[in-house]
ChimeraX commands (.cxc) that place a marker at each C-alpha (Angstrom):
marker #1 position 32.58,1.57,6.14 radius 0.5
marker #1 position 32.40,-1.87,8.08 radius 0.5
marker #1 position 29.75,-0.76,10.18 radius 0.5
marker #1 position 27.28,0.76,7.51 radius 0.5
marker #1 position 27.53,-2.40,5.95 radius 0.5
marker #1 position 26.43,-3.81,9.55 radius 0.5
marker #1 position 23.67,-1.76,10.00 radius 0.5
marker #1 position 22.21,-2.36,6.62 radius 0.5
marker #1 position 22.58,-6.09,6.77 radius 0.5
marker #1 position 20.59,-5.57,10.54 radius 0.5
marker #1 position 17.67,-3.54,9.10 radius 0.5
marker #1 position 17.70,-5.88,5.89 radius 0.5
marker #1 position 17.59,-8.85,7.32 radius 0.5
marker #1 position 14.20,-7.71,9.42 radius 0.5
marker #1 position 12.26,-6.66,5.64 radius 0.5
marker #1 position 14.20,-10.28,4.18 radius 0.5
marker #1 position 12.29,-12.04,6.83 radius 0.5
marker #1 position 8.94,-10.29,6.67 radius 0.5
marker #1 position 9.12,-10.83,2.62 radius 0.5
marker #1 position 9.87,-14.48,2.97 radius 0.5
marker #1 position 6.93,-14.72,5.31 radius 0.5
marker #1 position 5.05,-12.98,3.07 radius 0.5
marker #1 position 5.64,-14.96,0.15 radius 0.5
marker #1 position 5.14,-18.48,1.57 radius 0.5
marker #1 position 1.90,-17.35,2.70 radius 0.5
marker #1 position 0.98,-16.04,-0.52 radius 0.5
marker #1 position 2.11,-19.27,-2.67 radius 0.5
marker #1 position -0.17,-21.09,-0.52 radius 0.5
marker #1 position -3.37,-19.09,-1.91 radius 0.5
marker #1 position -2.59,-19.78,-5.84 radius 0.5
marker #1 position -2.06,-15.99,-6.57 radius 0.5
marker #1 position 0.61,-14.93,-8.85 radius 0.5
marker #1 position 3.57,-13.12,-7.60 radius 0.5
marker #1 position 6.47,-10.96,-8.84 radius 0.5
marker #1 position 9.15,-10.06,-6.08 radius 0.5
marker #1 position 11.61,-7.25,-6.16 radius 0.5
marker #1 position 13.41,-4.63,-4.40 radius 0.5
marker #1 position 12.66,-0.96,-5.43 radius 0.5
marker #1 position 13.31,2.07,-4.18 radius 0.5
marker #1 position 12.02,5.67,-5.49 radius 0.5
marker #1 position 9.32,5.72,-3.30 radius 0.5
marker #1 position 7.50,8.23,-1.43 radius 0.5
marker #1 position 5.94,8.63,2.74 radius 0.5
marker #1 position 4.49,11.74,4.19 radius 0.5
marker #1 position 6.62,13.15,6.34 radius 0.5
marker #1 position 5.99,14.90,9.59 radius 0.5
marker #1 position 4.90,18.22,8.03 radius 0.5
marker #1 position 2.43,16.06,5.70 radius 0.5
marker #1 position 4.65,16.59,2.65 radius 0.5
marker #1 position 5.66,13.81,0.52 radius 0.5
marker #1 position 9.11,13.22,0.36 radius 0.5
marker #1 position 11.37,10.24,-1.79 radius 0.5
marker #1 position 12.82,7.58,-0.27 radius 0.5
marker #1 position 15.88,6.28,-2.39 radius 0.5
marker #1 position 16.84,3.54,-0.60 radius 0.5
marker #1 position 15.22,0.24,-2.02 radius 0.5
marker #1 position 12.41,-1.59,0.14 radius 0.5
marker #1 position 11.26,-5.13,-0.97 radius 0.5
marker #1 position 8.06,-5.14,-2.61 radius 0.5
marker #1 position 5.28,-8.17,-3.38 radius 0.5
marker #1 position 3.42,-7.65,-6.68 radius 0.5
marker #1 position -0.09,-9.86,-6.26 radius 0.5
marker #1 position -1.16,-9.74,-9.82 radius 0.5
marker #1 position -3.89,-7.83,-10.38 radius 0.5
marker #1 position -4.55,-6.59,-6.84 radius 0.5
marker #1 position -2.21,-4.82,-5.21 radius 0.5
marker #1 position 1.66,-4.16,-4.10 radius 0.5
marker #1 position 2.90,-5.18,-0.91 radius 0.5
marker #1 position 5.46,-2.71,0.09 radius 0.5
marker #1 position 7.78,-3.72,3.46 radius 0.5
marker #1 position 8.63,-0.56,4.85 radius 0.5
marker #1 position 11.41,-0.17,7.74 radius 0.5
marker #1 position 8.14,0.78,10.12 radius 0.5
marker #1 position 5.25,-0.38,8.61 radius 0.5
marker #1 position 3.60,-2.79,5.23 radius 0.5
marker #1 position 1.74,-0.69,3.09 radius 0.5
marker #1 position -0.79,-2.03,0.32 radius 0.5
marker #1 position -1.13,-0.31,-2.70 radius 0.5
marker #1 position -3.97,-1.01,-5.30 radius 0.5
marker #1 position -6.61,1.63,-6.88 radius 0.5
marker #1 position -9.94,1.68,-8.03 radius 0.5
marker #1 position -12.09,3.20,-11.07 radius 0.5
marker #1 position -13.78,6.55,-10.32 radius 0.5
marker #1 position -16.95,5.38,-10.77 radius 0.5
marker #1 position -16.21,2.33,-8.48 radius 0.5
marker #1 position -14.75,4.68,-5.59 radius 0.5
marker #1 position -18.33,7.14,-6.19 radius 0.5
marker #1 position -20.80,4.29,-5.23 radius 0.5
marker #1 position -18.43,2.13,-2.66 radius 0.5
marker #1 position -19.61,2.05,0.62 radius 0.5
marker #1 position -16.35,3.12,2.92 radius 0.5
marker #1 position -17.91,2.55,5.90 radius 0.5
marker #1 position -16.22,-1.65,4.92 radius 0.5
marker #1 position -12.90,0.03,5.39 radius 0.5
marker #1 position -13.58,1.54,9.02 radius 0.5
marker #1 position -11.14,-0.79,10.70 radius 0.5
marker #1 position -8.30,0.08,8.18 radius 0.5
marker #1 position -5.69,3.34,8.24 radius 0.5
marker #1 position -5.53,4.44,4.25 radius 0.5
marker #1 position -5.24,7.48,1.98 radius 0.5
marker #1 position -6.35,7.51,-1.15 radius 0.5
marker #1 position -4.56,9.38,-4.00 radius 0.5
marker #1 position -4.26,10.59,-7.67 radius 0.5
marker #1 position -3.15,7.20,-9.90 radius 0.5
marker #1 position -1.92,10.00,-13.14 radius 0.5
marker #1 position -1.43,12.57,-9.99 radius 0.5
marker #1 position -0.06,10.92,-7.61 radius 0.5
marker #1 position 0.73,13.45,-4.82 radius 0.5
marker #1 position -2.91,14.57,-5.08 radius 0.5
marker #1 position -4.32,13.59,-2.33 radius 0.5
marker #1 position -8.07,12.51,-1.99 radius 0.5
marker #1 position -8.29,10.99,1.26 radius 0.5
marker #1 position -6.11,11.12,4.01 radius 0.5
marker #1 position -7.07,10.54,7.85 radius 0.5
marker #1 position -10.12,13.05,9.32 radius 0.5
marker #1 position -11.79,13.81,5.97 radius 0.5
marker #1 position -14.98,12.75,5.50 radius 0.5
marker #1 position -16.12,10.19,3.14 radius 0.5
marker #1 position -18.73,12.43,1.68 radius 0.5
marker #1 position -15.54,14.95,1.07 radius 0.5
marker #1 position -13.49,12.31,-0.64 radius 0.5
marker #1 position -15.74,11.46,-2.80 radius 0.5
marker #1 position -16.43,14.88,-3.57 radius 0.5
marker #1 position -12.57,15.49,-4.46 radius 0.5
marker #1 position -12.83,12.78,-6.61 radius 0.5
marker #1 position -15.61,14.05,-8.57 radius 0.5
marker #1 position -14.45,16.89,-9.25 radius 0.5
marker #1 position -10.63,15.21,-10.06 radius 0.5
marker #1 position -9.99,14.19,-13.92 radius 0.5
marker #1 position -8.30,11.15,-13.08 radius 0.5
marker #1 position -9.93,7.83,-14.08 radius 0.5
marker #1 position -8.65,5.65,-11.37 radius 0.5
marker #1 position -8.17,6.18,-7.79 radius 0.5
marker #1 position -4.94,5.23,-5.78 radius 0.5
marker #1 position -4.93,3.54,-2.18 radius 0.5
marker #1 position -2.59,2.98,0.04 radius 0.5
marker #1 position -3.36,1.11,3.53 radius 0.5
marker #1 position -1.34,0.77,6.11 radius 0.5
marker #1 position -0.46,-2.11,8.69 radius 0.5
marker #1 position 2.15,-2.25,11.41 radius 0.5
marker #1 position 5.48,-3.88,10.41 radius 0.5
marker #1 position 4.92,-6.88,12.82 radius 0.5
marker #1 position 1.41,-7.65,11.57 radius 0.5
marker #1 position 0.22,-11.19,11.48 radius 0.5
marker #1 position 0.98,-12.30,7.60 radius 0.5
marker #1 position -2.17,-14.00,7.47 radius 0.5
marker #1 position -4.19,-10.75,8.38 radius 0.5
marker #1 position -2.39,-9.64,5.34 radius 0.5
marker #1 position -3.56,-12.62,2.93 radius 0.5
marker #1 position -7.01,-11.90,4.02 radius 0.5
marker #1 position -6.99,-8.18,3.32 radius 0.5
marker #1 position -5.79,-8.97,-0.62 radius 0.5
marker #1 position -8.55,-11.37,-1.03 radius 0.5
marker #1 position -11.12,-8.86,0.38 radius 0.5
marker #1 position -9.31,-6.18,-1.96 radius 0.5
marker #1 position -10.40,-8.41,-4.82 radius 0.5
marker #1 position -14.27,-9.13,-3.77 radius 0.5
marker #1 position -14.56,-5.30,-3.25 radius 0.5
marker #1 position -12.98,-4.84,-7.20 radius 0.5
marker #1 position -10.28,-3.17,-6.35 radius 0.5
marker #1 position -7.27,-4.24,-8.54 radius 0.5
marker #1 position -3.66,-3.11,-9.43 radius 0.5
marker link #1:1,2 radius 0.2
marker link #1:2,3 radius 0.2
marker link #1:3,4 radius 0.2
marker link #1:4,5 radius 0.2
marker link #1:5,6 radius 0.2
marker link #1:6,7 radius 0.2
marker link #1:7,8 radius 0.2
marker link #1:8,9 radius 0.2
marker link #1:9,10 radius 0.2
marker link #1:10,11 radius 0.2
marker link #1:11,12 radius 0.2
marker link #1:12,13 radius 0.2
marker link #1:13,14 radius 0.2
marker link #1:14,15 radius 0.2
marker link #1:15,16 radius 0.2
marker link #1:16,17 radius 0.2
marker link #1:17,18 radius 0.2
marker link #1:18,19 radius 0.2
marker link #1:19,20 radius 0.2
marker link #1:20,21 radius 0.2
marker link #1:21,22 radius 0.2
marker link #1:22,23 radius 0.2
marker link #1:23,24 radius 0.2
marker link #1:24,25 radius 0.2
marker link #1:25,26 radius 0.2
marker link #1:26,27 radius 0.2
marker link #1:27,28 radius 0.2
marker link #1:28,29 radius 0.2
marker link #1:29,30 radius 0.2
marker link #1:30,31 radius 0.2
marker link #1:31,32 radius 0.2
marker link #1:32,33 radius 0.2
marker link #1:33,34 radius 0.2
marker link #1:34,35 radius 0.2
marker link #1:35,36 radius 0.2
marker link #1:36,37 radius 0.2
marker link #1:37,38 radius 0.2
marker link #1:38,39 radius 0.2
marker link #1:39,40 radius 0.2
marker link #1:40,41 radius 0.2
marker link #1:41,42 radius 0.2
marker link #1:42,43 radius 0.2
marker link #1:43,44 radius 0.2
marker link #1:44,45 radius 0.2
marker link #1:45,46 radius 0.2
marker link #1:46,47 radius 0.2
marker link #1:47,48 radius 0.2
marker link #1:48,49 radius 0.2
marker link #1:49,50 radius 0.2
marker link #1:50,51 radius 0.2
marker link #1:51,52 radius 0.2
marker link #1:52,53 radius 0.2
marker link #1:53,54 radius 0.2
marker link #1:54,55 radius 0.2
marker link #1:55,56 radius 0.2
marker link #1:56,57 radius 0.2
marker link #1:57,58 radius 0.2
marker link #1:58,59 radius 0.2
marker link #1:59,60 radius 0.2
marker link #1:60,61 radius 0.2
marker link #1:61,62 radius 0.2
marker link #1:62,63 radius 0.2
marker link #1:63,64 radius 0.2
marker link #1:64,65 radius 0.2
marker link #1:65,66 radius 0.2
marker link #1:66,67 radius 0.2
marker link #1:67,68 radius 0.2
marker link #1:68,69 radius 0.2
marker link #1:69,70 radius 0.2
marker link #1:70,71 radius 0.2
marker link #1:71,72 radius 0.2
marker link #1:72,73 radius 0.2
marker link #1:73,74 radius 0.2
marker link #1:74,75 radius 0.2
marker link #1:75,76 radius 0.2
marker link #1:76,77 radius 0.2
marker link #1:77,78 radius 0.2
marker link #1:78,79 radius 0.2
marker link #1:79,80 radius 0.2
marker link #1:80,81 radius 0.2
marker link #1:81,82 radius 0.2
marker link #1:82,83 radius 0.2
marker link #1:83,84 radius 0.2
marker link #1:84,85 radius 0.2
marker link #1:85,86 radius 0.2
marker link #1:86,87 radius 0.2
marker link #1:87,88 radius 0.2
marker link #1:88,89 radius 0.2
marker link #1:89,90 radius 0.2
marker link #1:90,91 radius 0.2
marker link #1:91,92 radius 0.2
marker link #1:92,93 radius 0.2
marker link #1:93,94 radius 0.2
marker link #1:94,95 radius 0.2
marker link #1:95,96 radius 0.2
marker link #1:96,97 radius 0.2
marker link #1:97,98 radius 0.2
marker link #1:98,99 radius 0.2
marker link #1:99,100 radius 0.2
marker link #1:100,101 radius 0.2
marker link #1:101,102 radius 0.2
marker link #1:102,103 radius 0.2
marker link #1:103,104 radius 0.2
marker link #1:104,105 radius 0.2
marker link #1:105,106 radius 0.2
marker link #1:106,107 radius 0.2
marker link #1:107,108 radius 0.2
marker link #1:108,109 radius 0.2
marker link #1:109,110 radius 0.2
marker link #1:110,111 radius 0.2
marker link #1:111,112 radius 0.2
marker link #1:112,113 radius 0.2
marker link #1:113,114 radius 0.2
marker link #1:114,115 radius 0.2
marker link #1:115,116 radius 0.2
marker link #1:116,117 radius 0.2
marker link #1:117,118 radius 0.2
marker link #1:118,119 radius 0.2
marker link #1:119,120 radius 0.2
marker link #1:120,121 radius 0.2
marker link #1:121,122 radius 0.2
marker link #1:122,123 radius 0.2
marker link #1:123,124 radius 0.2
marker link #1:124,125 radius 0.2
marker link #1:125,126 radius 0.2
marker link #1:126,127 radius 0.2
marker link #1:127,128 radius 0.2
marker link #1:128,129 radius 0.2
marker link #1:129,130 radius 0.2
marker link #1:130,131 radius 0.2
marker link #1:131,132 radius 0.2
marker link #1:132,133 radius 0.2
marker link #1:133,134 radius 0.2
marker link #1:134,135 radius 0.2
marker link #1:135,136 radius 0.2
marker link #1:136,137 radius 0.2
marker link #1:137,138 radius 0.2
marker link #1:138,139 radius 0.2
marker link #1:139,140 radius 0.2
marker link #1:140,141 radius 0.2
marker link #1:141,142 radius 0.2
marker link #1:142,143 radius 0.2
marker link #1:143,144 radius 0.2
marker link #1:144,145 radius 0.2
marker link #1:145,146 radius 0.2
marker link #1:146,147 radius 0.2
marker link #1:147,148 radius 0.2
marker link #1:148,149 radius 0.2
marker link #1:149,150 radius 0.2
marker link #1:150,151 radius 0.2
marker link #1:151,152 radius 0.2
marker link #1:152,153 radius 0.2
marker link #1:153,154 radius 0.2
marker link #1:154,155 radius 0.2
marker link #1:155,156 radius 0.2
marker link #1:156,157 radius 0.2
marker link #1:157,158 radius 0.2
marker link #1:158,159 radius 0.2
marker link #1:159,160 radius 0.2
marker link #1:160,161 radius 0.2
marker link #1:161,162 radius 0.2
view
């Protein structure tokens, strides 16, 4: 049992030190934080099906914008945006970013996931009942933390909130 415990204190102590990275970055920018671990989540897995993850991951809630989840692999950002918001935006601003988009009351619907077409997307969504649109982006697990302060406040000039 020793060495379970040893291998979860190892992988632990890698999200521990991305979160406390995270958060003293964060402080510095006056946003407002809640900090927890959850798990209950969900990742796509190799055959493009969702599947739950019960373990719990550490997560950053930047009020009113977005969730900062640190996976074992990767930092994913979650946040949404009204319909009518994601009909009009102009995606071509998120070109440089890896994201799906999904259902917010739905939310293994997918709307956007990589090698659809904008035009598509957006076509999924108006033909969708759902009010709000979910995104998740995704950034490799050693990513600068400062390339992830700068995404959040972009999140919030483009309206997208959480």
């Amino acid at each position: 049992m020793e060495q379970y415990q040893t291998i979860l204190n190892n992988v632990y102590s890698i999200l521990e030190k991305k979160r406390v990275e995270l958060k003293q970055t964060f402080q510095c920018q006056d946003f407002q934080l809640d900090i927890g671990y959850y798990n209950r989540h969900y990742h796509r897995n190799d055959k493009g099906k969702y599947e739950i993850e019960y373990y719990p991951i550490p997560v950053i809630s930047v009020k009113g914008y977005c969730d900062i989840e640190i996976e074992l692999d990767y930092i994913s950002i979650s946040t949404k945006l009204k319909r009518e918001d994601v009909l009009i935006y102009e995606f071509s601003k998120l070109s440089e970013y890896r994201f799906e988009a999904f259902g917010v009351e739905e939310y293994l619907d997918d709307y956007y996931i990589e090698g659809l077409t904008y035009v598509k997307f957006k076509e999924k969504v108006r033909q969708s009942n759902e009010k709000e649109i979910g995104f998740a982006f995704f950034f490799e697990s050693d990513v600068d933390v400062v390339k992830i302060c700068l995404f959040v406040e972009f999140l919030q000039k483009e309206k997208f909130y959480y």
